[in-house]
C-alpha positions as CSV (number, residue, x, y, z in Angstrom):
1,X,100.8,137.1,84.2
2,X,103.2,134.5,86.2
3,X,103.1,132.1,88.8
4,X,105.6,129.9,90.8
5,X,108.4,128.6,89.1
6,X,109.3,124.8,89.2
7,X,113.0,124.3,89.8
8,X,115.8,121.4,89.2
9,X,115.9,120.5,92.8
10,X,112.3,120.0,93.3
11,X,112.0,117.7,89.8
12,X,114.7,115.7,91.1
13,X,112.9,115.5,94.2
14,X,109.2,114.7,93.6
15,X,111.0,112.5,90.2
16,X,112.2,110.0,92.9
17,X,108.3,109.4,94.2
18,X,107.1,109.1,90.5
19,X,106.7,105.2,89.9
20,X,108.5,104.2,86.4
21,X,106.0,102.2,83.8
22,X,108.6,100.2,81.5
23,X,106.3,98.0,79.0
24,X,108.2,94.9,77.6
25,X,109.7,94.8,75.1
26,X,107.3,92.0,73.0
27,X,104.0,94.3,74.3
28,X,103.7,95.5,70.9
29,X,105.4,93.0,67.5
30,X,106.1,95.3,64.8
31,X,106.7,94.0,61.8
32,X,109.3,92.2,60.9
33,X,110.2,94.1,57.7
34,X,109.5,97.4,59.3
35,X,112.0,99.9,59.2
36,X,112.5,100.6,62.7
37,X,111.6,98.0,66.0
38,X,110.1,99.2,69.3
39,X,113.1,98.7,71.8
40,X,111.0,100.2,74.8
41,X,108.7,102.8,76.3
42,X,109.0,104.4,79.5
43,X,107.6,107.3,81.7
44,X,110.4,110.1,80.9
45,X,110.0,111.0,84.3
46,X,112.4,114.6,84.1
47,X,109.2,116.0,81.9
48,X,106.2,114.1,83.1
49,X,107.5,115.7,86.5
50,X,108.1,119.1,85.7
51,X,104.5,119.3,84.2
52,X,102.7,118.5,87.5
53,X,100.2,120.8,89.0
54,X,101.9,123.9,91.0
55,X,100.7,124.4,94.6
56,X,99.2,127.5,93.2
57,X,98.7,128.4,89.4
58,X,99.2,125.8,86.5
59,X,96.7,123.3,87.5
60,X,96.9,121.5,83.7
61,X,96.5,121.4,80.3
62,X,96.4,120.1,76.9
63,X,98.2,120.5,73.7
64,X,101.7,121.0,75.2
65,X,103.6,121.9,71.9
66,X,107.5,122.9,72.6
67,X,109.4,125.3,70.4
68,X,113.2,126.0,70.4
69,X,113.6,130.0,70.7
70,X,117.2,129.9,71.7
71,X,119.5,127.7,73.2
72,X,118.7,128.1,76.7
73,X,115.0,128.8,76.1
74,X,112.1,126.1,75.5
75,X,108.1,127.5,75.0
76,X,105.3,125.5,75.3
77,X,102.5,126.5,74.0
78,X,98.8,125.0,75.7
79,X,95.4,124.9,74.8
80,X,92.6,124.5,77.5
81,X,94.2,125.0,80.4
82,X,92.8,125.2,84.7
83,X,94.4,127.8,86.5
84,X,94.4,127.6,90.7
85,X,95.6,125.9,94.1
86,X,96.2,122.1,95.1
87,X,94.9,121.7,98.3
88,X,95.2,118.6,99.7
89,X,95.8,116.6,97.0
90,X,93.0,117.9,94.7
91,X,93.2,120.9,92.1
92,X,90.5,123.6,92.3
93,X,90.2,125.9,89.9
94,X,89.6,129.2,90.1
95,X,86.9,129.5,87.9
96,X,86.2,128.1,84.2
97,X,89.3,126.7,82.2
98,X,90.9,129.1,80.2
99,X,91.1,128.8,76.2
100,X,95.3,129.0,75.8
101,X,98.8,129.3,77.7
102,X,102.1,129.3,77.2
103,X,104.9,128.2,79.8
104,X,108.8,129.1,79.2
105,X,111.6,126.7,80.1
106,X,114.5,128.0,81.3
107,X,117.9,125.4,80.6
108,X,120.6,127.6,81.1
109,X,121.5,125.8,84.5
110,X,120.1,122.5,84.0
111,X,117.7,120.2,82.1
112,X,115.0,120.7,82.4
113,X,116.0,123.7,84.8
114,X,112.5,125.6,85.5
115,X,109.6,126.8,83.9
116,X,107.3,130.3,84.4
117,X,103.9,129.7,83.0
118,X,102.1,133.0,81.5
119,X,98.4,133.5,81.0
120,X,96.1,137.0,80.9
121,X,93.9,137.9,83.1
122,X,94.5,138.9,87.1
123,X,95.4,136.5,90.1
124,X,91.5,135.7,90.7
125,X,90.0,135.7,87.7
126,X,92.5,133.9,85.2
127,X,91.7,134.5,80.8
128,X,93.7,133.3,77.7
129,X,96.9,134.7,76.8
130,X,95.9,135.3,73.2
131,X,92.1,136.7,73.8
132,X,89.6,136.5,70.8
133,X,90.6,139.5,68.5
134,X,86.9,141.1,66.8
135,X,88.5,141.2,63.3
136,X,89.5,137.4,63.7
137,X,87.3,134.6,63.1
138,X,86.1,132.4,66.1
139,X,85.2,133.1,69.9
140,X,88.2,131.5,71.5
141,X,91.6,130.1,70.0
142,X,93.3,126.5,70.6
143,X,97.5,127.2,69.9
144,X,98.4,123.9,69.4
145,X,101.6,124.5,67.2
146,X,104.4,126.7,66.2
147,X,108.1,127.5,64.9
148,X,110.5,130.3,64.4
149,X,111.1,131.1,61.0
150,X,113.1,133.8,59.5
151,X,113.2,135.1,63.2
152,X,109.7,135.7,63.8
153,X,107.5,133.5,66.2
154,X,104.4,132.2,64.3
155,X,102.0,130.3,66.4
156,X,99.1,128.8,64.6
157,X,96.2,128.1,65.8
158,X,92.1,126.8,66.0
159,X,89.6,129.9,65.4
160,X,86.5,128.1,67.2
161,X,83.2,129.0,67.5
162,X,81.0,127.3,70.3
163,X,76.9,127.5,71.2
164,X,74.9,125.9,74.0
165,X,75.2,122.2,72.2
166,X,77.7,122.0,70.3
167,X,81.3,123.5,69.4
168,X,82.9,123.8,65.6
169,X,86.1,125.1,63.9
170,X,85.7,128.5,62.6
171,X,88.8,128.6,60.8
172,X,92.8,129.0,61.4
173,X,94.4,131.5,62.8
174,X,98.3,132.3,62.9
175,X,100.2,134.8,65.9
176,X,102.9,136.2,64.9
177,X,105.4,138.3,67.3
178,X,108.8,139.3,66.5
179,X,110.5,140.5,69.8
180,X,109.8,136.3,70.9
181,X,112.9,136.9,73.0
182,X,111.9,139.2,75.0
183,X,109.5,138.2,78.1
184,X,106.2,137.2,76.8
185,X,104.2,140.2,78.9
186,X,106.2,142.4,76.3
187,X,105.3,140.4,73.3
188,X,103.5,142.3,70.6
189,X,101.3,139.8,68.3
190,X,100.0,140.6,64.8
191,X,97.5,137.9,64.4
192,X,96.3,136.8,61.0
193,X,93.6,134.8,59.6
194,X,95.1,131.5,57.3
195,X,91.1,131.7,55.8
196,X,91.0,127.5,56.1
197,X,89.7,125.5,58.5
198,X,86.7,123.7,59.4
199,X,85.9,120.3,61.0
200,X,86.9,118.5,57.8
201,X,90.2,120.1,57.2
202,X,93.1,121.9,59.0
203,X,96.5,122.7,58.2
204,X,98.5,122.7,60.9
205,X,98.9,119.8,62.6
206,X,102.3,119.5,62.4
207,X,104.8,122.1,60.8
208,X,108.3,121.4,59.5
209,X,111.1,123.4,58.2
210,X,113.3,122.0,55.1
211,X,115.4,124.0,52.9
212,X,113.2,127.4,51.8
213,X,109.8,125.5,52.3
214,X,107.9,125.1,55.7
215,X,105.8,122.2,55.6
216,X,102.3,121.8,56.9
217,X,101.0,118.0,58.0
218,X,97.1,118.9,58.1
219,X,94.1,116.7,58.1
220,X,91.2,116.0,55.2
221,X,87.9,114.0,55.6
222,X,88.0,111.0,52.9
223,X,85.3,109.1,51.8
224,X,87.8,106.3,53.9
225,X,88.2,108.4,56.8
226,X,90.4,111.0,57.7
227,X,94.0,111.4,56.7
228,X,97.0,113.3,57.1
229,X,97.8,115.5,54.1
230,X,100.3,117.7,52.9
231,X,101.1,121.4,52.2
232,X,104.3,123.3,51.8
233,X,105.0,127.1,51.1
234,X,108.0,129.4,50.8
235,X,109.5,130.2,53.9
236,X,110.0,134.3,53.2
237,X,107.0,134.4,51.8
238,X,104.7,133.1,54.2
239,X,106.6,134.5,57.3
240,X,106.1,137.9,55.8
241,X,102.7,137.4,55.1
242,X,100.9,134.1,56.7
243,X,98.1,133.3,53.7
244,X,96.5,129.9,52.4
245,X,96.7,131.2,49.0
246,X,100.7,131.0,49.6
247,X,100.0,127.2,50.3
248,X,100.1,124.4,47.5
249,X,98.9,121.0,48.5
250,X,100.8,117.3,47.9
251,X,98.3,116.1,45.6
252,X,97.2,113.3,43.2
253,X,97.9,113.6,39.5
254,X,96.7,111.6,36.7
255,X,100.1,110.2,36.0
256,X,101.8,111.1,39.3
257,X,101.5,112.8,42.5
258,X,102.5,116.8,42.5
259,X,102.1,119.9,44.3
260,X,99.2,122.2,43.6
261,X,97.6,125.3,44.5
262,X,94.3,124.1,45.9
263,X,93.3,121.2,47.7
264,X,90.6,119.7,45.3
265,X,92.9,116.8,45.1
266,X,94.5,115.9,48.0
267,X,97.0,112.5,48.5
268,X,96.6,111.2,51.9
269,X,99.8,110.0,53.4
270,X,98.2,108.2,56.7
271,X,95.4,107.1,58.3
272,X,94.3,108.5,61.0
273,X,94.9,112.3,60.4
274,X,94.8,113.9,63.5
275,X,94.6,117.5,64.8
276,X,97.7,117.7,67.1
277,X,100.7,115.7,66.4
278,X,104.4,116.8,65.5
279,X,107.6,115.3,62.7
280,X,110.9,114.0,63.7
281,X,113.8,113.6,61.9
282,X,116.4,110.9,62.9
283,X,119.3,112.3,60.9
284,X,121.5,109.5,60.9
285,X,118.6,106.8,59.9
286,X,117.3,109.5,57.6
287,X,113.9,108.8,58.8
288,X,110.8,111.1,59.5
289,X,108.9,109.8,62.8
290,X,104.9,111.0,63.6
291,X,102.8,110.0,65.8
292,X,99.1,109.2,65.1
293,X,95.9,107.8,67.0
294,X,92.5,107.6,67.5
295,X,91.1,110.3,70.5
296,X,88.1,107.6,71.5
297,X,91.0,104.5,71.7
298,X,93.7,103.9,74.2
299,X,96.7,103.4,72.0
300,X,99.0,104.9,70.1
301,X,100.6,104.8,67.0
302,X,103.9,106.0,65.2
303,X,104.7,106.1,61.9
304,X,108.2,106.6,59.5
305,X,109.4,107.6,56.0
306,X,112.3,108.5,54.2
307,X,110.6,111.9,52.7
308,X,107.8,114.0,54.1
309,X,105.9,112.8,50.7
310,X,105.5,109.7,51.9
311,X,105.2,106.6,51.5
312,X,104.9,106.6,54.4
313,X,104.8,102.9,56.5
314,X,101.7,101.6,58.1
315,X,101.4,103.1,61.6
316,X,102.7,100.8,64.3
317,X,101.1,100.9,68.2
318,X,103.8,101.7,70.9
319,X,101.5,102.5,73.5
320,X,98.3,102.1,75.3
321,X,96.8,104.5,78.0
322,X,96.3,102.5,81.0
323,X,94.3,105.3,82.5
324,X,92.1,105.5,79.3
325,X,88.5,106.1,79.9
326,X,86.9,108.7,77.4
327,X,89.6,110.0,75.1
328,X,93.8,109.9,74.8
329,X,94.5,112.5,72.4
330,X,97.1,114.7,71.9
331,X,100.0,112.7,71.4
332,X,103.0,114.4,69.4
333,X,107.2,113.9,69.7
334,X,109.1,116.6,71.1
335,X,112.4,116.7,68.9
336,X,113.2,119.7,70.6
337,X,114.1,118.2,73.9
338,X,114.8,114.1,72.4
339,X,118.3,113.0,72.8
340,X,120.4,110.9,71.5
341,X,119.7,108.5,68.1
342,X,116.6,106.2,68.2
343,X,115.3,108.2,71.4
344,X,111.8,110.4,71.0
345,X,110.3,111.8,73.9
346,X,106.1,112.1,73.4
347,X,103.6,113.4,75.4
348,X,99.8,112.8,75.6
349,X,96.7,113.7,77.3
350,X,94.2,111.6,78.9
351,X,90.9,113.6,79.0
352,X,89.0,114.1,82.3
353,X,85.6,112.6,82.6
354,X,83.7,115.1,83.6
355,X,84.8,119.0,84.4
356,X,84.7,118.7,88.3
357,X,88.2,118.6,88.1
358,X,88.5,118.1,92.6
359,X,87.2,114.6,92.1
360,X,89.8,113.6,89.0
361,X,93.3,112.4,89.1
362,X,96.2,114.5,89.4
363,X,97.1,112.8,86.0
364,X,94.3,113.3,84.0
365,X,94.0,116.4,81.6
366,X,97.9,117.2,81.7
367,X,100.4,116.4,79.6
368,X,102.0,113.0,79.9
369,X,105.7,112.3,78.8
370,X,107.1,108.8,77.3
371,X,110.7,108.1,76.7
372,X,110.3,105.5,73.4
373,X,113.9,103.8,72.4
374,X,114.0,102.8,68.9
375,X,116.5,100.6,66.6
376,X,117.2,100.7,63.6
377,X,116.3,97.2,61.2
């Protein structure tokens, strides 16, 4: 199902009434022998725009992971996401939020140019695009990341499980549709089941492609905390067939770190691992850029290395969530739509504090877009 779209002319409009946060340059002192300085952080206010509420429809979400299918066309895949009306100034939703979207951006007039947003269900009562499937594990599904590989679309993922107290991580799930190009009411999904995942380890918090591999940035519980980690598989392979068993694991060795085929011995590469996050590569400083951060804490962090292996450098703060009250989470790059050397555009999520959404602000619980400048040592 679609609602309204959001065009050029009216970003450009309602972009002029949106108020420009630029933080100084010495907020945050990296450093000195870091490899990259922090030049400035602003509001990228093309995207934080075009992700307002609609008048009737996409009220918000979280997530917000973007994904190249063709040179004109962006998606953006949600997870928890109100659908409904803005009346005078406050959303209302039509009911309970909904477990997953997706949006498309069309650029083939403009940047951003306009976006359809796509969810199952009917016009009154609102569902999840990708429903809970009875051979899959988990009552609803969190899509929080994707790419297209050996053209096929494969979407990946949280299988969760909830009861009256409490909610868990039932395992990982990956969508896979190969007509991606057609409108997404035609899509036809084959949906698999990765058989990881729990609250102590996922997979896919990130996903890269490099030469035949694609490259999985999870999370592991240490005894120190939890960590990014590291996973790789062939590309044929797993787009064929998505399986964990096709998945070996950047691990420790007793001489040297190495790839294996389980993950008793994992090599964490950063603290804090996080669920959602996403890898950028600035070709021309050869550096890999992810961003990190804890959910209960204001700021945020970014981190660099010269190889997905690591080492990678001790994660740096570049921002801090004024409207922080309960959690800012959600915080990845967007390579996809960052121009220029030095330049990442990120988005985040400040959570709402409670679920009557009528009383919270227009700018909680949707995502939030930063324009970082960078410069190279």
């Amino acid at each position: 199902m679609k609602y309204l779209k959001l065009t050029r002319a009216s970003v450009a409009v309602l972009s002029l009434l949106l108020p420009i946060l630029l933080m100084a340059e010495d907020t945050f002192t990296w450093p000195t022998e870091y490899p990259v300085q922090l030049n400035s952080v602003i509001v990228d206010s093309t995207y934080d725009t075009l992700f307002t509420a609609q008048s009737e429809g996409w009220l918000g979400s979280d997530a917000a992971h973007s994904i190249i299918l063709s040179e004109d066309r962006i998606l953006w895949i949600f997870g928890d996401t109100y659908i409904g009306e803005v009346k005078e100034g406050r959303r209302y939703p039509k009911g309970p939020h909904i477990n997953n979207c997706i949006a498309i951006e069309d650029r083939s007039h403009s940047v951003p140019g306009s976006i359809e947003y796509y969810w199952g269900g009917d016009q009154d009562t609102p569902a999840a695009f990708f429903p809970p499937q009875t051979d899959m594990p988990g009552q609803f599904y969190w899509l929080t990341s994707g790419l297209v590989v050996k053209e096929r679309l494969l979407l990946f993922g949280f299988a969760m499980s909830a009861n009256d107290s409490t909610w868990w991580l039932d395992g990982t799930l990956v969508v896979a549709i190969d007509n991606y190009k057609d409108n997404p009411n035609e899509w036809v999904c084959d949906f698999y089941d990765l058989g990881v995942g729990s609250n102590d380890f996922g997979l896919h918090s990130a996903i890269y492609l490099k030469g035949t591999f694609i490259y999985f940035v999870g999370f592991n519980k240490f005894k120190e905390g939890q960590a990014a980690i590291l996973g790789r598989a062939d590309q044929k392979a797993f787009s064929n067939s998505p399986n964990e068993s096709l998945i070996k694991y950047w691990s420790d060795g007793w001489l040297r770190k190495t790839w294996r085929n389980n993950s008793e011995h994992l090599s964490p590469l950063f603290f804090p691992g996080v669920t959602e996050t996403d890898i950028q590569y600035i070709d021309k400083w050869g550096l890999y850029a992810i961003t990190t951060y804890d959910p209960m804490q204001p700021d945020l962090f970014i981190t660099f290395s010269k190889a997905l292996t690591g080492p990678w450098s001790d994660p740096q703060p570049f921002f801090s969530n004024p409207d922080h009250v309960t959690m800012t989470y959600a915080a990845r790059p967007h390579p996809q739509i960052s121009q220029g050397t030095g330049e990442v555009i990120i988005s985040y999520v400040t959570s709402p504090t409670s679920l009557d959404i009528p009383k919270e602000s227009m700018d909680t619980y949707r995502p939030r877009f930063l324009n970082i400048k960078l410069l190279l040592k």
